[in-house]
Backbone bond lengths (Angstrom), bond angles and torsions (degrees), N, CA, C in turn:
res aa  C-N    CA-C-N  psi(-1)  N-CA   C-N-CA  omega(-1)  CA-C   N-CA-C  phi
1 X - - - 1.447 - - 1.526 109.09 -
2 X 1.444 120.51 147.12 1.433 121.85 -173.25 1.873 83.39 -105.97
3 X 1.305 99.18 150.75 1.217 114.10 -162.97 1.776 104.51 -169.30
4 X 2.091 96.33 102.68 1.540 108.97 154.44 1.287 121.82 -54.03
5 X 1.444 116.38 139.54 1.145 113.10 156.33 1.691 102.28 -163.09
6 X 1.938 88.38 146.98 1.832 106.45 170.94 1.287 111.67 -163.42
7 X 1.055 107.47 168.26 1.642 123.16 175.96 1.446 109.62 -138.16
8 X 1.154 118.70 160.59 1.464 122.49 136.19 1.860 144.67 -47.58
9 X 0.816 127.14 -151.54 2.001 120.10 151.94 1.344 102.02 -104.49
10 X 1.467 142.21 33.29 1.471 142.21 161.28 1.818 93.81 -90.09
11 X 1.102 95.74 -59.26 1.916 110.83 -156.18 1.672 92.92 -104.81
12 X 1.261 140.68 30.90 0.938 109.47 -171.55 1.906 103.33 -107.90
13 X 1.100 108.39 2.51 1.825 116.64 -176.56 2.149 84.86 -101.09
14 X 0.761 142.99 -10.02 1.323 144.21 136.61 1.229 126.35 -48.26
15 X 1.862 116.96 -73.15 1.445 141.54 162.67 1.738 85.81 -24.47
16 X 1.423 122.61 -84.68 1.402 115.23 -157.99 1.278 140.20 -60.02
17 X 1.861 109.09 -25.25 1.078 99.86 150.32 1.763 135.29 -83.83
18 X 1.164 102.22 -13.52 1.469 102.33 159.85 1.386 109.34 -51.19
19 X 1.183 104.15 -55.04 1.943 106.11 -157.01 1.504 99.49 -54.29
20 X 1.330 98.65 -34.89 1.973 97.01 -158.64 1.420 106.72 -76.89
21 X 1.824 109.13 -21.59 1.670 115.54 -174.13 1.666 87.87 -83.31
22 X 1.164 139.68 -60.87 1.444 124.80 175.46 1.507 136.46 -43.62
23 X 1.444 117.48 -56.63 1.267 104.33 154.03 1.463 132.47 -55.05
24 X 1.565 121.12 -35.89 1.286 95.89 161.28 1.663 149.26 -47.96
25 X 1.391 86.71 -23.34 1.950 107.20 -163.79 1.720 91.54 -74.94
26 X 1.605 116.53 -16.10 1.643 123.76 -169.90 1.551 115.50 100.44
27 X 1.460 107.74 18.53 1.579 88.15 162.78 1.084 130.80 -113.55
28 X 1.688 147.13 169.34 0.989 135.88 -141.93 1.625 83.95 -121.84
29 X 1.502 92.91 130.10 1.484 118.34 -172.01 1.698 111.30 -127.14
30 X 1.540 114.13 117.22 1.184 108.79 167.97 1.319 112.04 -100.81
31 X 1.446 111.71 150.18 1.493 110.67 163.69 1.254 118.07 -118.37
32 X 1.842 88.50 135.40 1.661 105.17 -177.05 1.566 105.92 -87.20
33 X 1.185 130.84 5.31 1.391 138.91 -172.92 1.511 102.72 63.18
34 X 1.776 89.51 -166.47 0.756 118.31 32.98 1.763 100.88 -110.47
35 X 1.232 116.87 -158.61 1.260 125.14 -175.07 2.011 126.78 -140.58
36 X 1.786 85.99 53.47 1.531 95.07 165.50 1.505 100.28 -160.15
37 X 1.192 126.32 -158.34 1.645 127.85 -167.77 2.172 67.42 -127.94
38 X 0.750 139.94 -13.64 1.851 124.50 -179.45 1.216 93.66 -70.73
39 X 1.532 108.64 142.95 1.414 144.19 157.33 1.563 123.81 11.08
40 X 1.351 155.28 78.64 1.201 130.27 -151.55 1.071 112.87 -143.73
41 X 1.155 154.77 117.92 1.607 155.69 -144.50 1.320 99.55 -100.61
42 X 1.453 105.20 115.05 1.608 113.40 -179.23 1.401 121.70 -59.31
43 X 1.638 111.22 -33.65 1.505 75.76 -177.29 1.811 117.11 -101.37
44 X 1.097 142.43 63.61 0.993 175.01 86.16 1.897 108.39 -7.33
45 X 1.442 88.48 -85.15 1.695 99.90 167.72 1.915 113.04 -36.42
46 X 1.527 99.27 -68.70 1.596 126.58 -153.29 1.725 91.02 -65.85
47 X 0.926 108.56 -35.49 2.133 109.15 174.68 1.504 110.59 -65.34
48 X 1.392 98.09 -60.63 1.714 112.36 -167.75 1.597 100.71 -58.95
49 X 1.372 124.44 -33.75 1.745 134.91 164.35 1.497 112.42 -54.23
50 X 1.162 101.36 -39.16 1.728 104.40 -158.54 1.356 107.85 -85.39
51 X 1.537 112.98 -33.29 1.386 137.89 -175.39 1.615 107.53 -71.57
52 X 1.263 127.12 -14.65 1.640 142.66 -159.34 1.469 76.96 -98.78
53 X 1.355 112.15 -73.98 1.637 103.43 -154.71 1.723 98.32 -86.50
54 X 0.768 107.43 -5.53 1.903 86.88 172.29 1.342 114.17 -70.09
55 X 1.306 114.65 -36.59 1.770 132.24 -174.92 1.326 103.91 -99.89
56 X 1.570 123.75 15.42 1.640 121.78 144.50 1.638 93.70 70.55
57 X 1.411 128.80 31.38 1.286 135.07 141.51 1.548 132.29 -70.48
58 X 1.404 108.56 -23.30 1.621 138.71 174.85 1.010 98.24 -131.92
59 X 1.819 113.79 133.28 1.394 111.84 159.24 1.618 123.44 -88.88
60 X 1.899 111.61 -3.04 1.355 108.08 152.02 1.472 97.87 -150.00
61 X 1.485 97.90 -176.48 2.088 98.02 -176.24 1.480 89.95 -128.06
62 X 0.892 103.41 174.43 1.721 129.15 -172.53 1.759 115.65 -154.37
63 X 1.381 120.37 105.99 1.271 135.71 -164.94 1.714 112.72 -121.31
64 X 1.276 96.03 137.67 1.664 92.83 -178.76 1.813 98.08 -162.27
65 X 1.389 111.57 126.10 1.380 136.49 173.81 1.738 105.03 -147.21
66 X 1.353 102.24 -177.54 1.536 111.49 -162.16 1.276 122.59 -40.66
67 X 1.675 119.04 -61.94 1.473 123.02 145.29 1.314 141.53 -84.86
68 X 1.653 114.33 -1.79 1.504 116.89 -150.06 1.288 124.17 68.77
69 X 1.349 122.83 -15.95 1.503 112.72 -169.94 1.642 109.34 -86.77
70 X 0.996 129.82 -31.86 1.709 147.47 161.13 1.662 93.44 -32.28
71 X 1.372 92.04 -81.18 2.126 93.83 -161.53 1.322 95.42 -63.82
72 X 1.643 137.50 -13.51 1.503 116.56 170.37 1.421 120.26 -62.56
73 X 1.376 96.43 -39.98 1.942 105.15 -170.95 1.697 76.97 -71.19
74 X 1.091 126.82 -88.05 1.489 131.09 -168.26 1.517 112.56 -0.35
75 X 1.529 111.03 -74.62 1.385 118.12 -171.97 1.423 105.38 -72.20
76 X 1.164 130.75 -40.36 1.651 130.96 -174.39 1.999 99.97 -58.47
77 X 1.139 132.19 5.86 1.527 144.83 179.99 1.676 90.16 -74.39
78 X 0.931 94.36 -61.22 1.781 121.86 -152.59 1.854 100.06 -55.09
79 X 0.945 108.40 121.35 1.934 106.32 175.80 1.655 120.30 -71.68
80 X 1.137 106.91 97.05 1.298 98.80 171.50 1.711 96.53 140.92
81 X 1.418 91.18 -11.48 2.068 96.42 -174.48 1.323 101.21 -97.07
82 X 1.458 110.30 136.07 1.505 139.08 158.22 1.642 113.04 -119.49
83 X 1.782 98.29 87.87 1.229 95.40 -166.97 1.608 109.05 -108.12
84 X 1.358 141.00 121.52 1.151 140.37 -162.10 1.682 122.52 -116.68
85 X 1.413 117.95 109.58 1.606 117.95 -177.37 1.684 111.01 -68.48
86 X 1.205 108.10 109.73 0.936 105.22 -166.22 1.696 97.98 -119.18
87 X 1.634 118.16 139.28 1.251 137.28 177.42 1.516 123.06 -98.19
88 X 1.186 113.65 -7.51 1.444 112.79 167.63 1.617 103.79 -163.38
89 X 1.350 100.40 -166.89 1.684 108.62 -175.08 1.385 117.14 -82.29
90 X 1.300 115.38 -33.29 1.375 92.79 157.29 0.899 145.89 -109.16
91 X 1.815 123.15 26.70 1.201 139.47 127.84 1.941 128.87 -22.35
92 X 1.670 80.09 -58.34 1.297 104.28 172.12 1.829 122.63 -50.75
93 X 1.801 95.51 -70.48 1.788 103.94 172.07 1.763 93.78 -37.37
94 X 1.297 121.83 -61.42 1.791 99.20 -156.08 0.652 106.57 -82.20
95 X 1.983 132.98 -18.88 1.761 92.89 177.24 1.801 115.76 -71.70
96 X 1.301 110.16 -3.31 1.399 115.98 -175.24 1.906 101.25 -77.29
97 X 1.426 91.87 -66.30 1.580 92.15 172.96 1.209 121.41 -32.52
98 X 1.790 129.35 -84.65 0.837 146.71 -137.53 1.684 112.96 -95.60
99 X 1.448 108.36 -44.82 1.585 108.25 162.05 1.499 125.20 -130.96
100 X 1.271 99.52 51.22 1.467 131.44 142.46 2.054 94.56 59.70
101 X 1.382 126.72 19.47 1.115 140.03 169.51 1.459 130.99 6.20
102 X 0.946 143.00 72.63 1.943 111.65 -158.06 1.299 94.43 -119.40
103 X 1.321 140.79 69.96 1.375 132.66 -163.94 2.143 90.77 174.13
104 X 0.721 111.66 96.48 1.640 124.25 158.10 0.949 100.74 -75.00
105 X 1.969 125.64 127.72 1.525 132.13 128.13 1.642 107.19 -101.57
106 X 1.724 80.62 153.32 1.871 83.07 170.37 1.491 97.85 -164.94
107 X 1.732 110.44 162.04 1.407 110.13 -150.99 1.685 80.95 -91.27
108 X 1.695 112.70 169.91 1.014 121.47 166.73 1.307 114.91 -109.38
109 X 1.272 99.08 -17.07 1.776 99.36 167.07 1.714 127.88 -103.55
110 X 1.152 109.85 -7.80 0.895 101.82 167.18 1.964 126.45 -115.81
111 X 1.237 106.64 3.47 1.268 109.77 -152.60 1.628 91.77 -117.27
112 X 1.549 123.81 119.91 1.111 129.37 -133.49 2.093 82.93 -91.12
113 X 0.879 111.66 163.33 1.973 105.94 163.92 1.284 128.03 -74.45
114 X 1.136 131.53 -16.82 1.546 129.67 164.79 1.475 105.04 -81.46
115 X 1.286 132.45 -43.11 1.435 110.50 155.96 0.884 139.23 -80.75
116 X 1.443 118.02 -11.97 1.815 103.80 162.41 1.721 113.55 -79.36
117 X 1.551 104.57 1.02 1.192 86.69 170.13 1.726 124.61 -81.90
118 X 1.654 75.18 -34.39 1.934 94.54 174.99 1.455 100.63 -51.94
119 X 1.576 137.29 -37.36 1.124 121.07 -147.21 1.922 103.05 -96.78
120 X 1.317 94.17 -10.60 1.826 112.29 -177.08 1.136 100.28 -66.83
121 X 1.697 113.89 -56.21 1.342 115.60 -171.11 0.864 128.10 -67.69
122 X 1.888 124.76 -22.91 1.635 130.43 158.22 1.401 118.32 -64.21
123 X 1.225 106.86 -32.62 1.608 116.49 176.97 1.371 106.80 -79.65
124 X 1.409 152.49 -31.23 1.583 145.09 138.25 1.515 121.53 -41.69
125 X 1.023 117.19 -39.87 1.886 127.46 -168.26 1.342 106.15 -115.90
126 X 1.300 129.72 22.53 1.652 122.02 154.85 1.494 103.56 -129.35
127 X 1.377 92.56 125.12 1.875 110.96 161.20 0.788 112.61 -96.93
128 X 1.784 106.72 164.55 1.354 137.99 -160.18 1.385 93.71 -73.55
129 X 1.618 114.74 131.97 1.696 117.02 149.93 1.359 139.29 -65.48
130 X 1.414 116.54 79.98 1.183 114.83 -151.29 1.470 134.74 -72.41
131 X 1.238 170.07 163.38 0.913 149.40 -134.78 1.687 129.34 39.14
132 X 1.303 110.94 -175.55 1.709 110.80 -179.89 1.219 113.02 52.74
133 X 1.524 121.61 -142.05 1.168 93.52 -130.57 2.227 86.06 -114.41
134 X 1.514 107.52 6.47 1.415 115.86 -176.62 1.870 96.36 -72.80
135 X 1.461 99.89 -33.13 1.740 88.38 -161.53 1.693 95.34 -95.92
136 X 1.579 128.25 -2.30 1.035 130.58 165.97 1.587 107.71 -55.61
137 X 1.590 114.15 -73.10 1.210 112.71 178.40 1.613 111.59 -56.66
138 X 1.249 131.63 -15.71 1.172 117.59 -173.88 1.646 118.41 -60.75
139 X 1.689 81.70 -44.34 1.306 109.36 179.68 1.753 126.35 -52.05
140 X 1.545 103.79 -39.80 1.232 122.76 144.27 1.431 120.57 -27.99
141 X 1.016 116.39 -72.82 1.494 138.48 -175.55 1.522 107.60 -41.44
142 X 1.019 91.21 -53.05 1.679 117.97 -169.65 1.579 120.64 -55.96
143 X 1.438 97.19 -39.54 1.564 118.17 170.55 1.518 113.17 -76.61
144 X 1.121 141.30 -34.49 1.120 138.82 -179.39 1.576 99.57 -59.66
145 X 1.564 134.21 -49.88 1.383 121.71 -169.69 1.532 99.31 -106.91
146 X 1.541 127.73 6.82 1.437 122.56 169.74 1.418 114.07 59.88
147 X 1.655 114.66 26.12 1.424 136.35 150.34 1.490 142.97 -168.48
């Protein structure tokens, strides 16, 4: 799987061990940075993420700053992003299930690394439920930015 990912210097000692637990497993991971613990304005990161997988350069993104909630508003800008802060794993399965998700947030300060890893890996290995009435509203969604 090709897979965005960035943070700011909130989430970015997160960002790295994610990156290093993802590429190992074999997927191809770009990083949007940034790439220091100095000063870095999230949404910078959370655009340049959102912008990968909106234009089908990433088939998902992965975001992490202080709470996650920053790169959510951030990436949710972007047309075509359904990006969801998610706090545990099965946060994760439904935003995948139910509104078809392709955009991971997660806090960097609060969200310990063995569970955001747990929650990465639900958010990689659950698909969208397609049909009824999840891809109805999706579909919804979809029309507001006309992609």
């Amino acid at each position: 799987m090709k897979i965005a990912i960035g943070a700011d210097h909130a989430g970015f000692a997160l960002k790295e061990a994610l990156k290093a637990r993802l590429e190992s497993a074999g997927n191809s991971v770009e990083d949007f940075g940034t790439h220091s613990k100095d000063s870095a304005d999230y949404p910078d990161f959370g655009v340049a993420v959102a912008r990968a997988v909106s234009e089908g350069k990433a088939d998902r993104g992965v975001l992490v700053c202080h709470t996650g909630i920053g790169m959510s508003i951030a990436a949710n800008k972007v047309p075509g992003v359904r990006a969801a802060l998610c706090r545990t794993d099965e946060d994760a399965r439904l935003s995948r299930r139910h509104n078809d998700a392709n955009v991971l947030t997660l806090s960097g300060s609060f969200t310990p690394p063995d569970v955001a890893a747990a929650i990465t890996d639900a958010f990689l290995e659950t698909g969208f439920e397609s049909g009824g009435r999840h891809e109805r509203r999706v579909a919804k969604i979809r029309q507001l930015t006309g992609k």
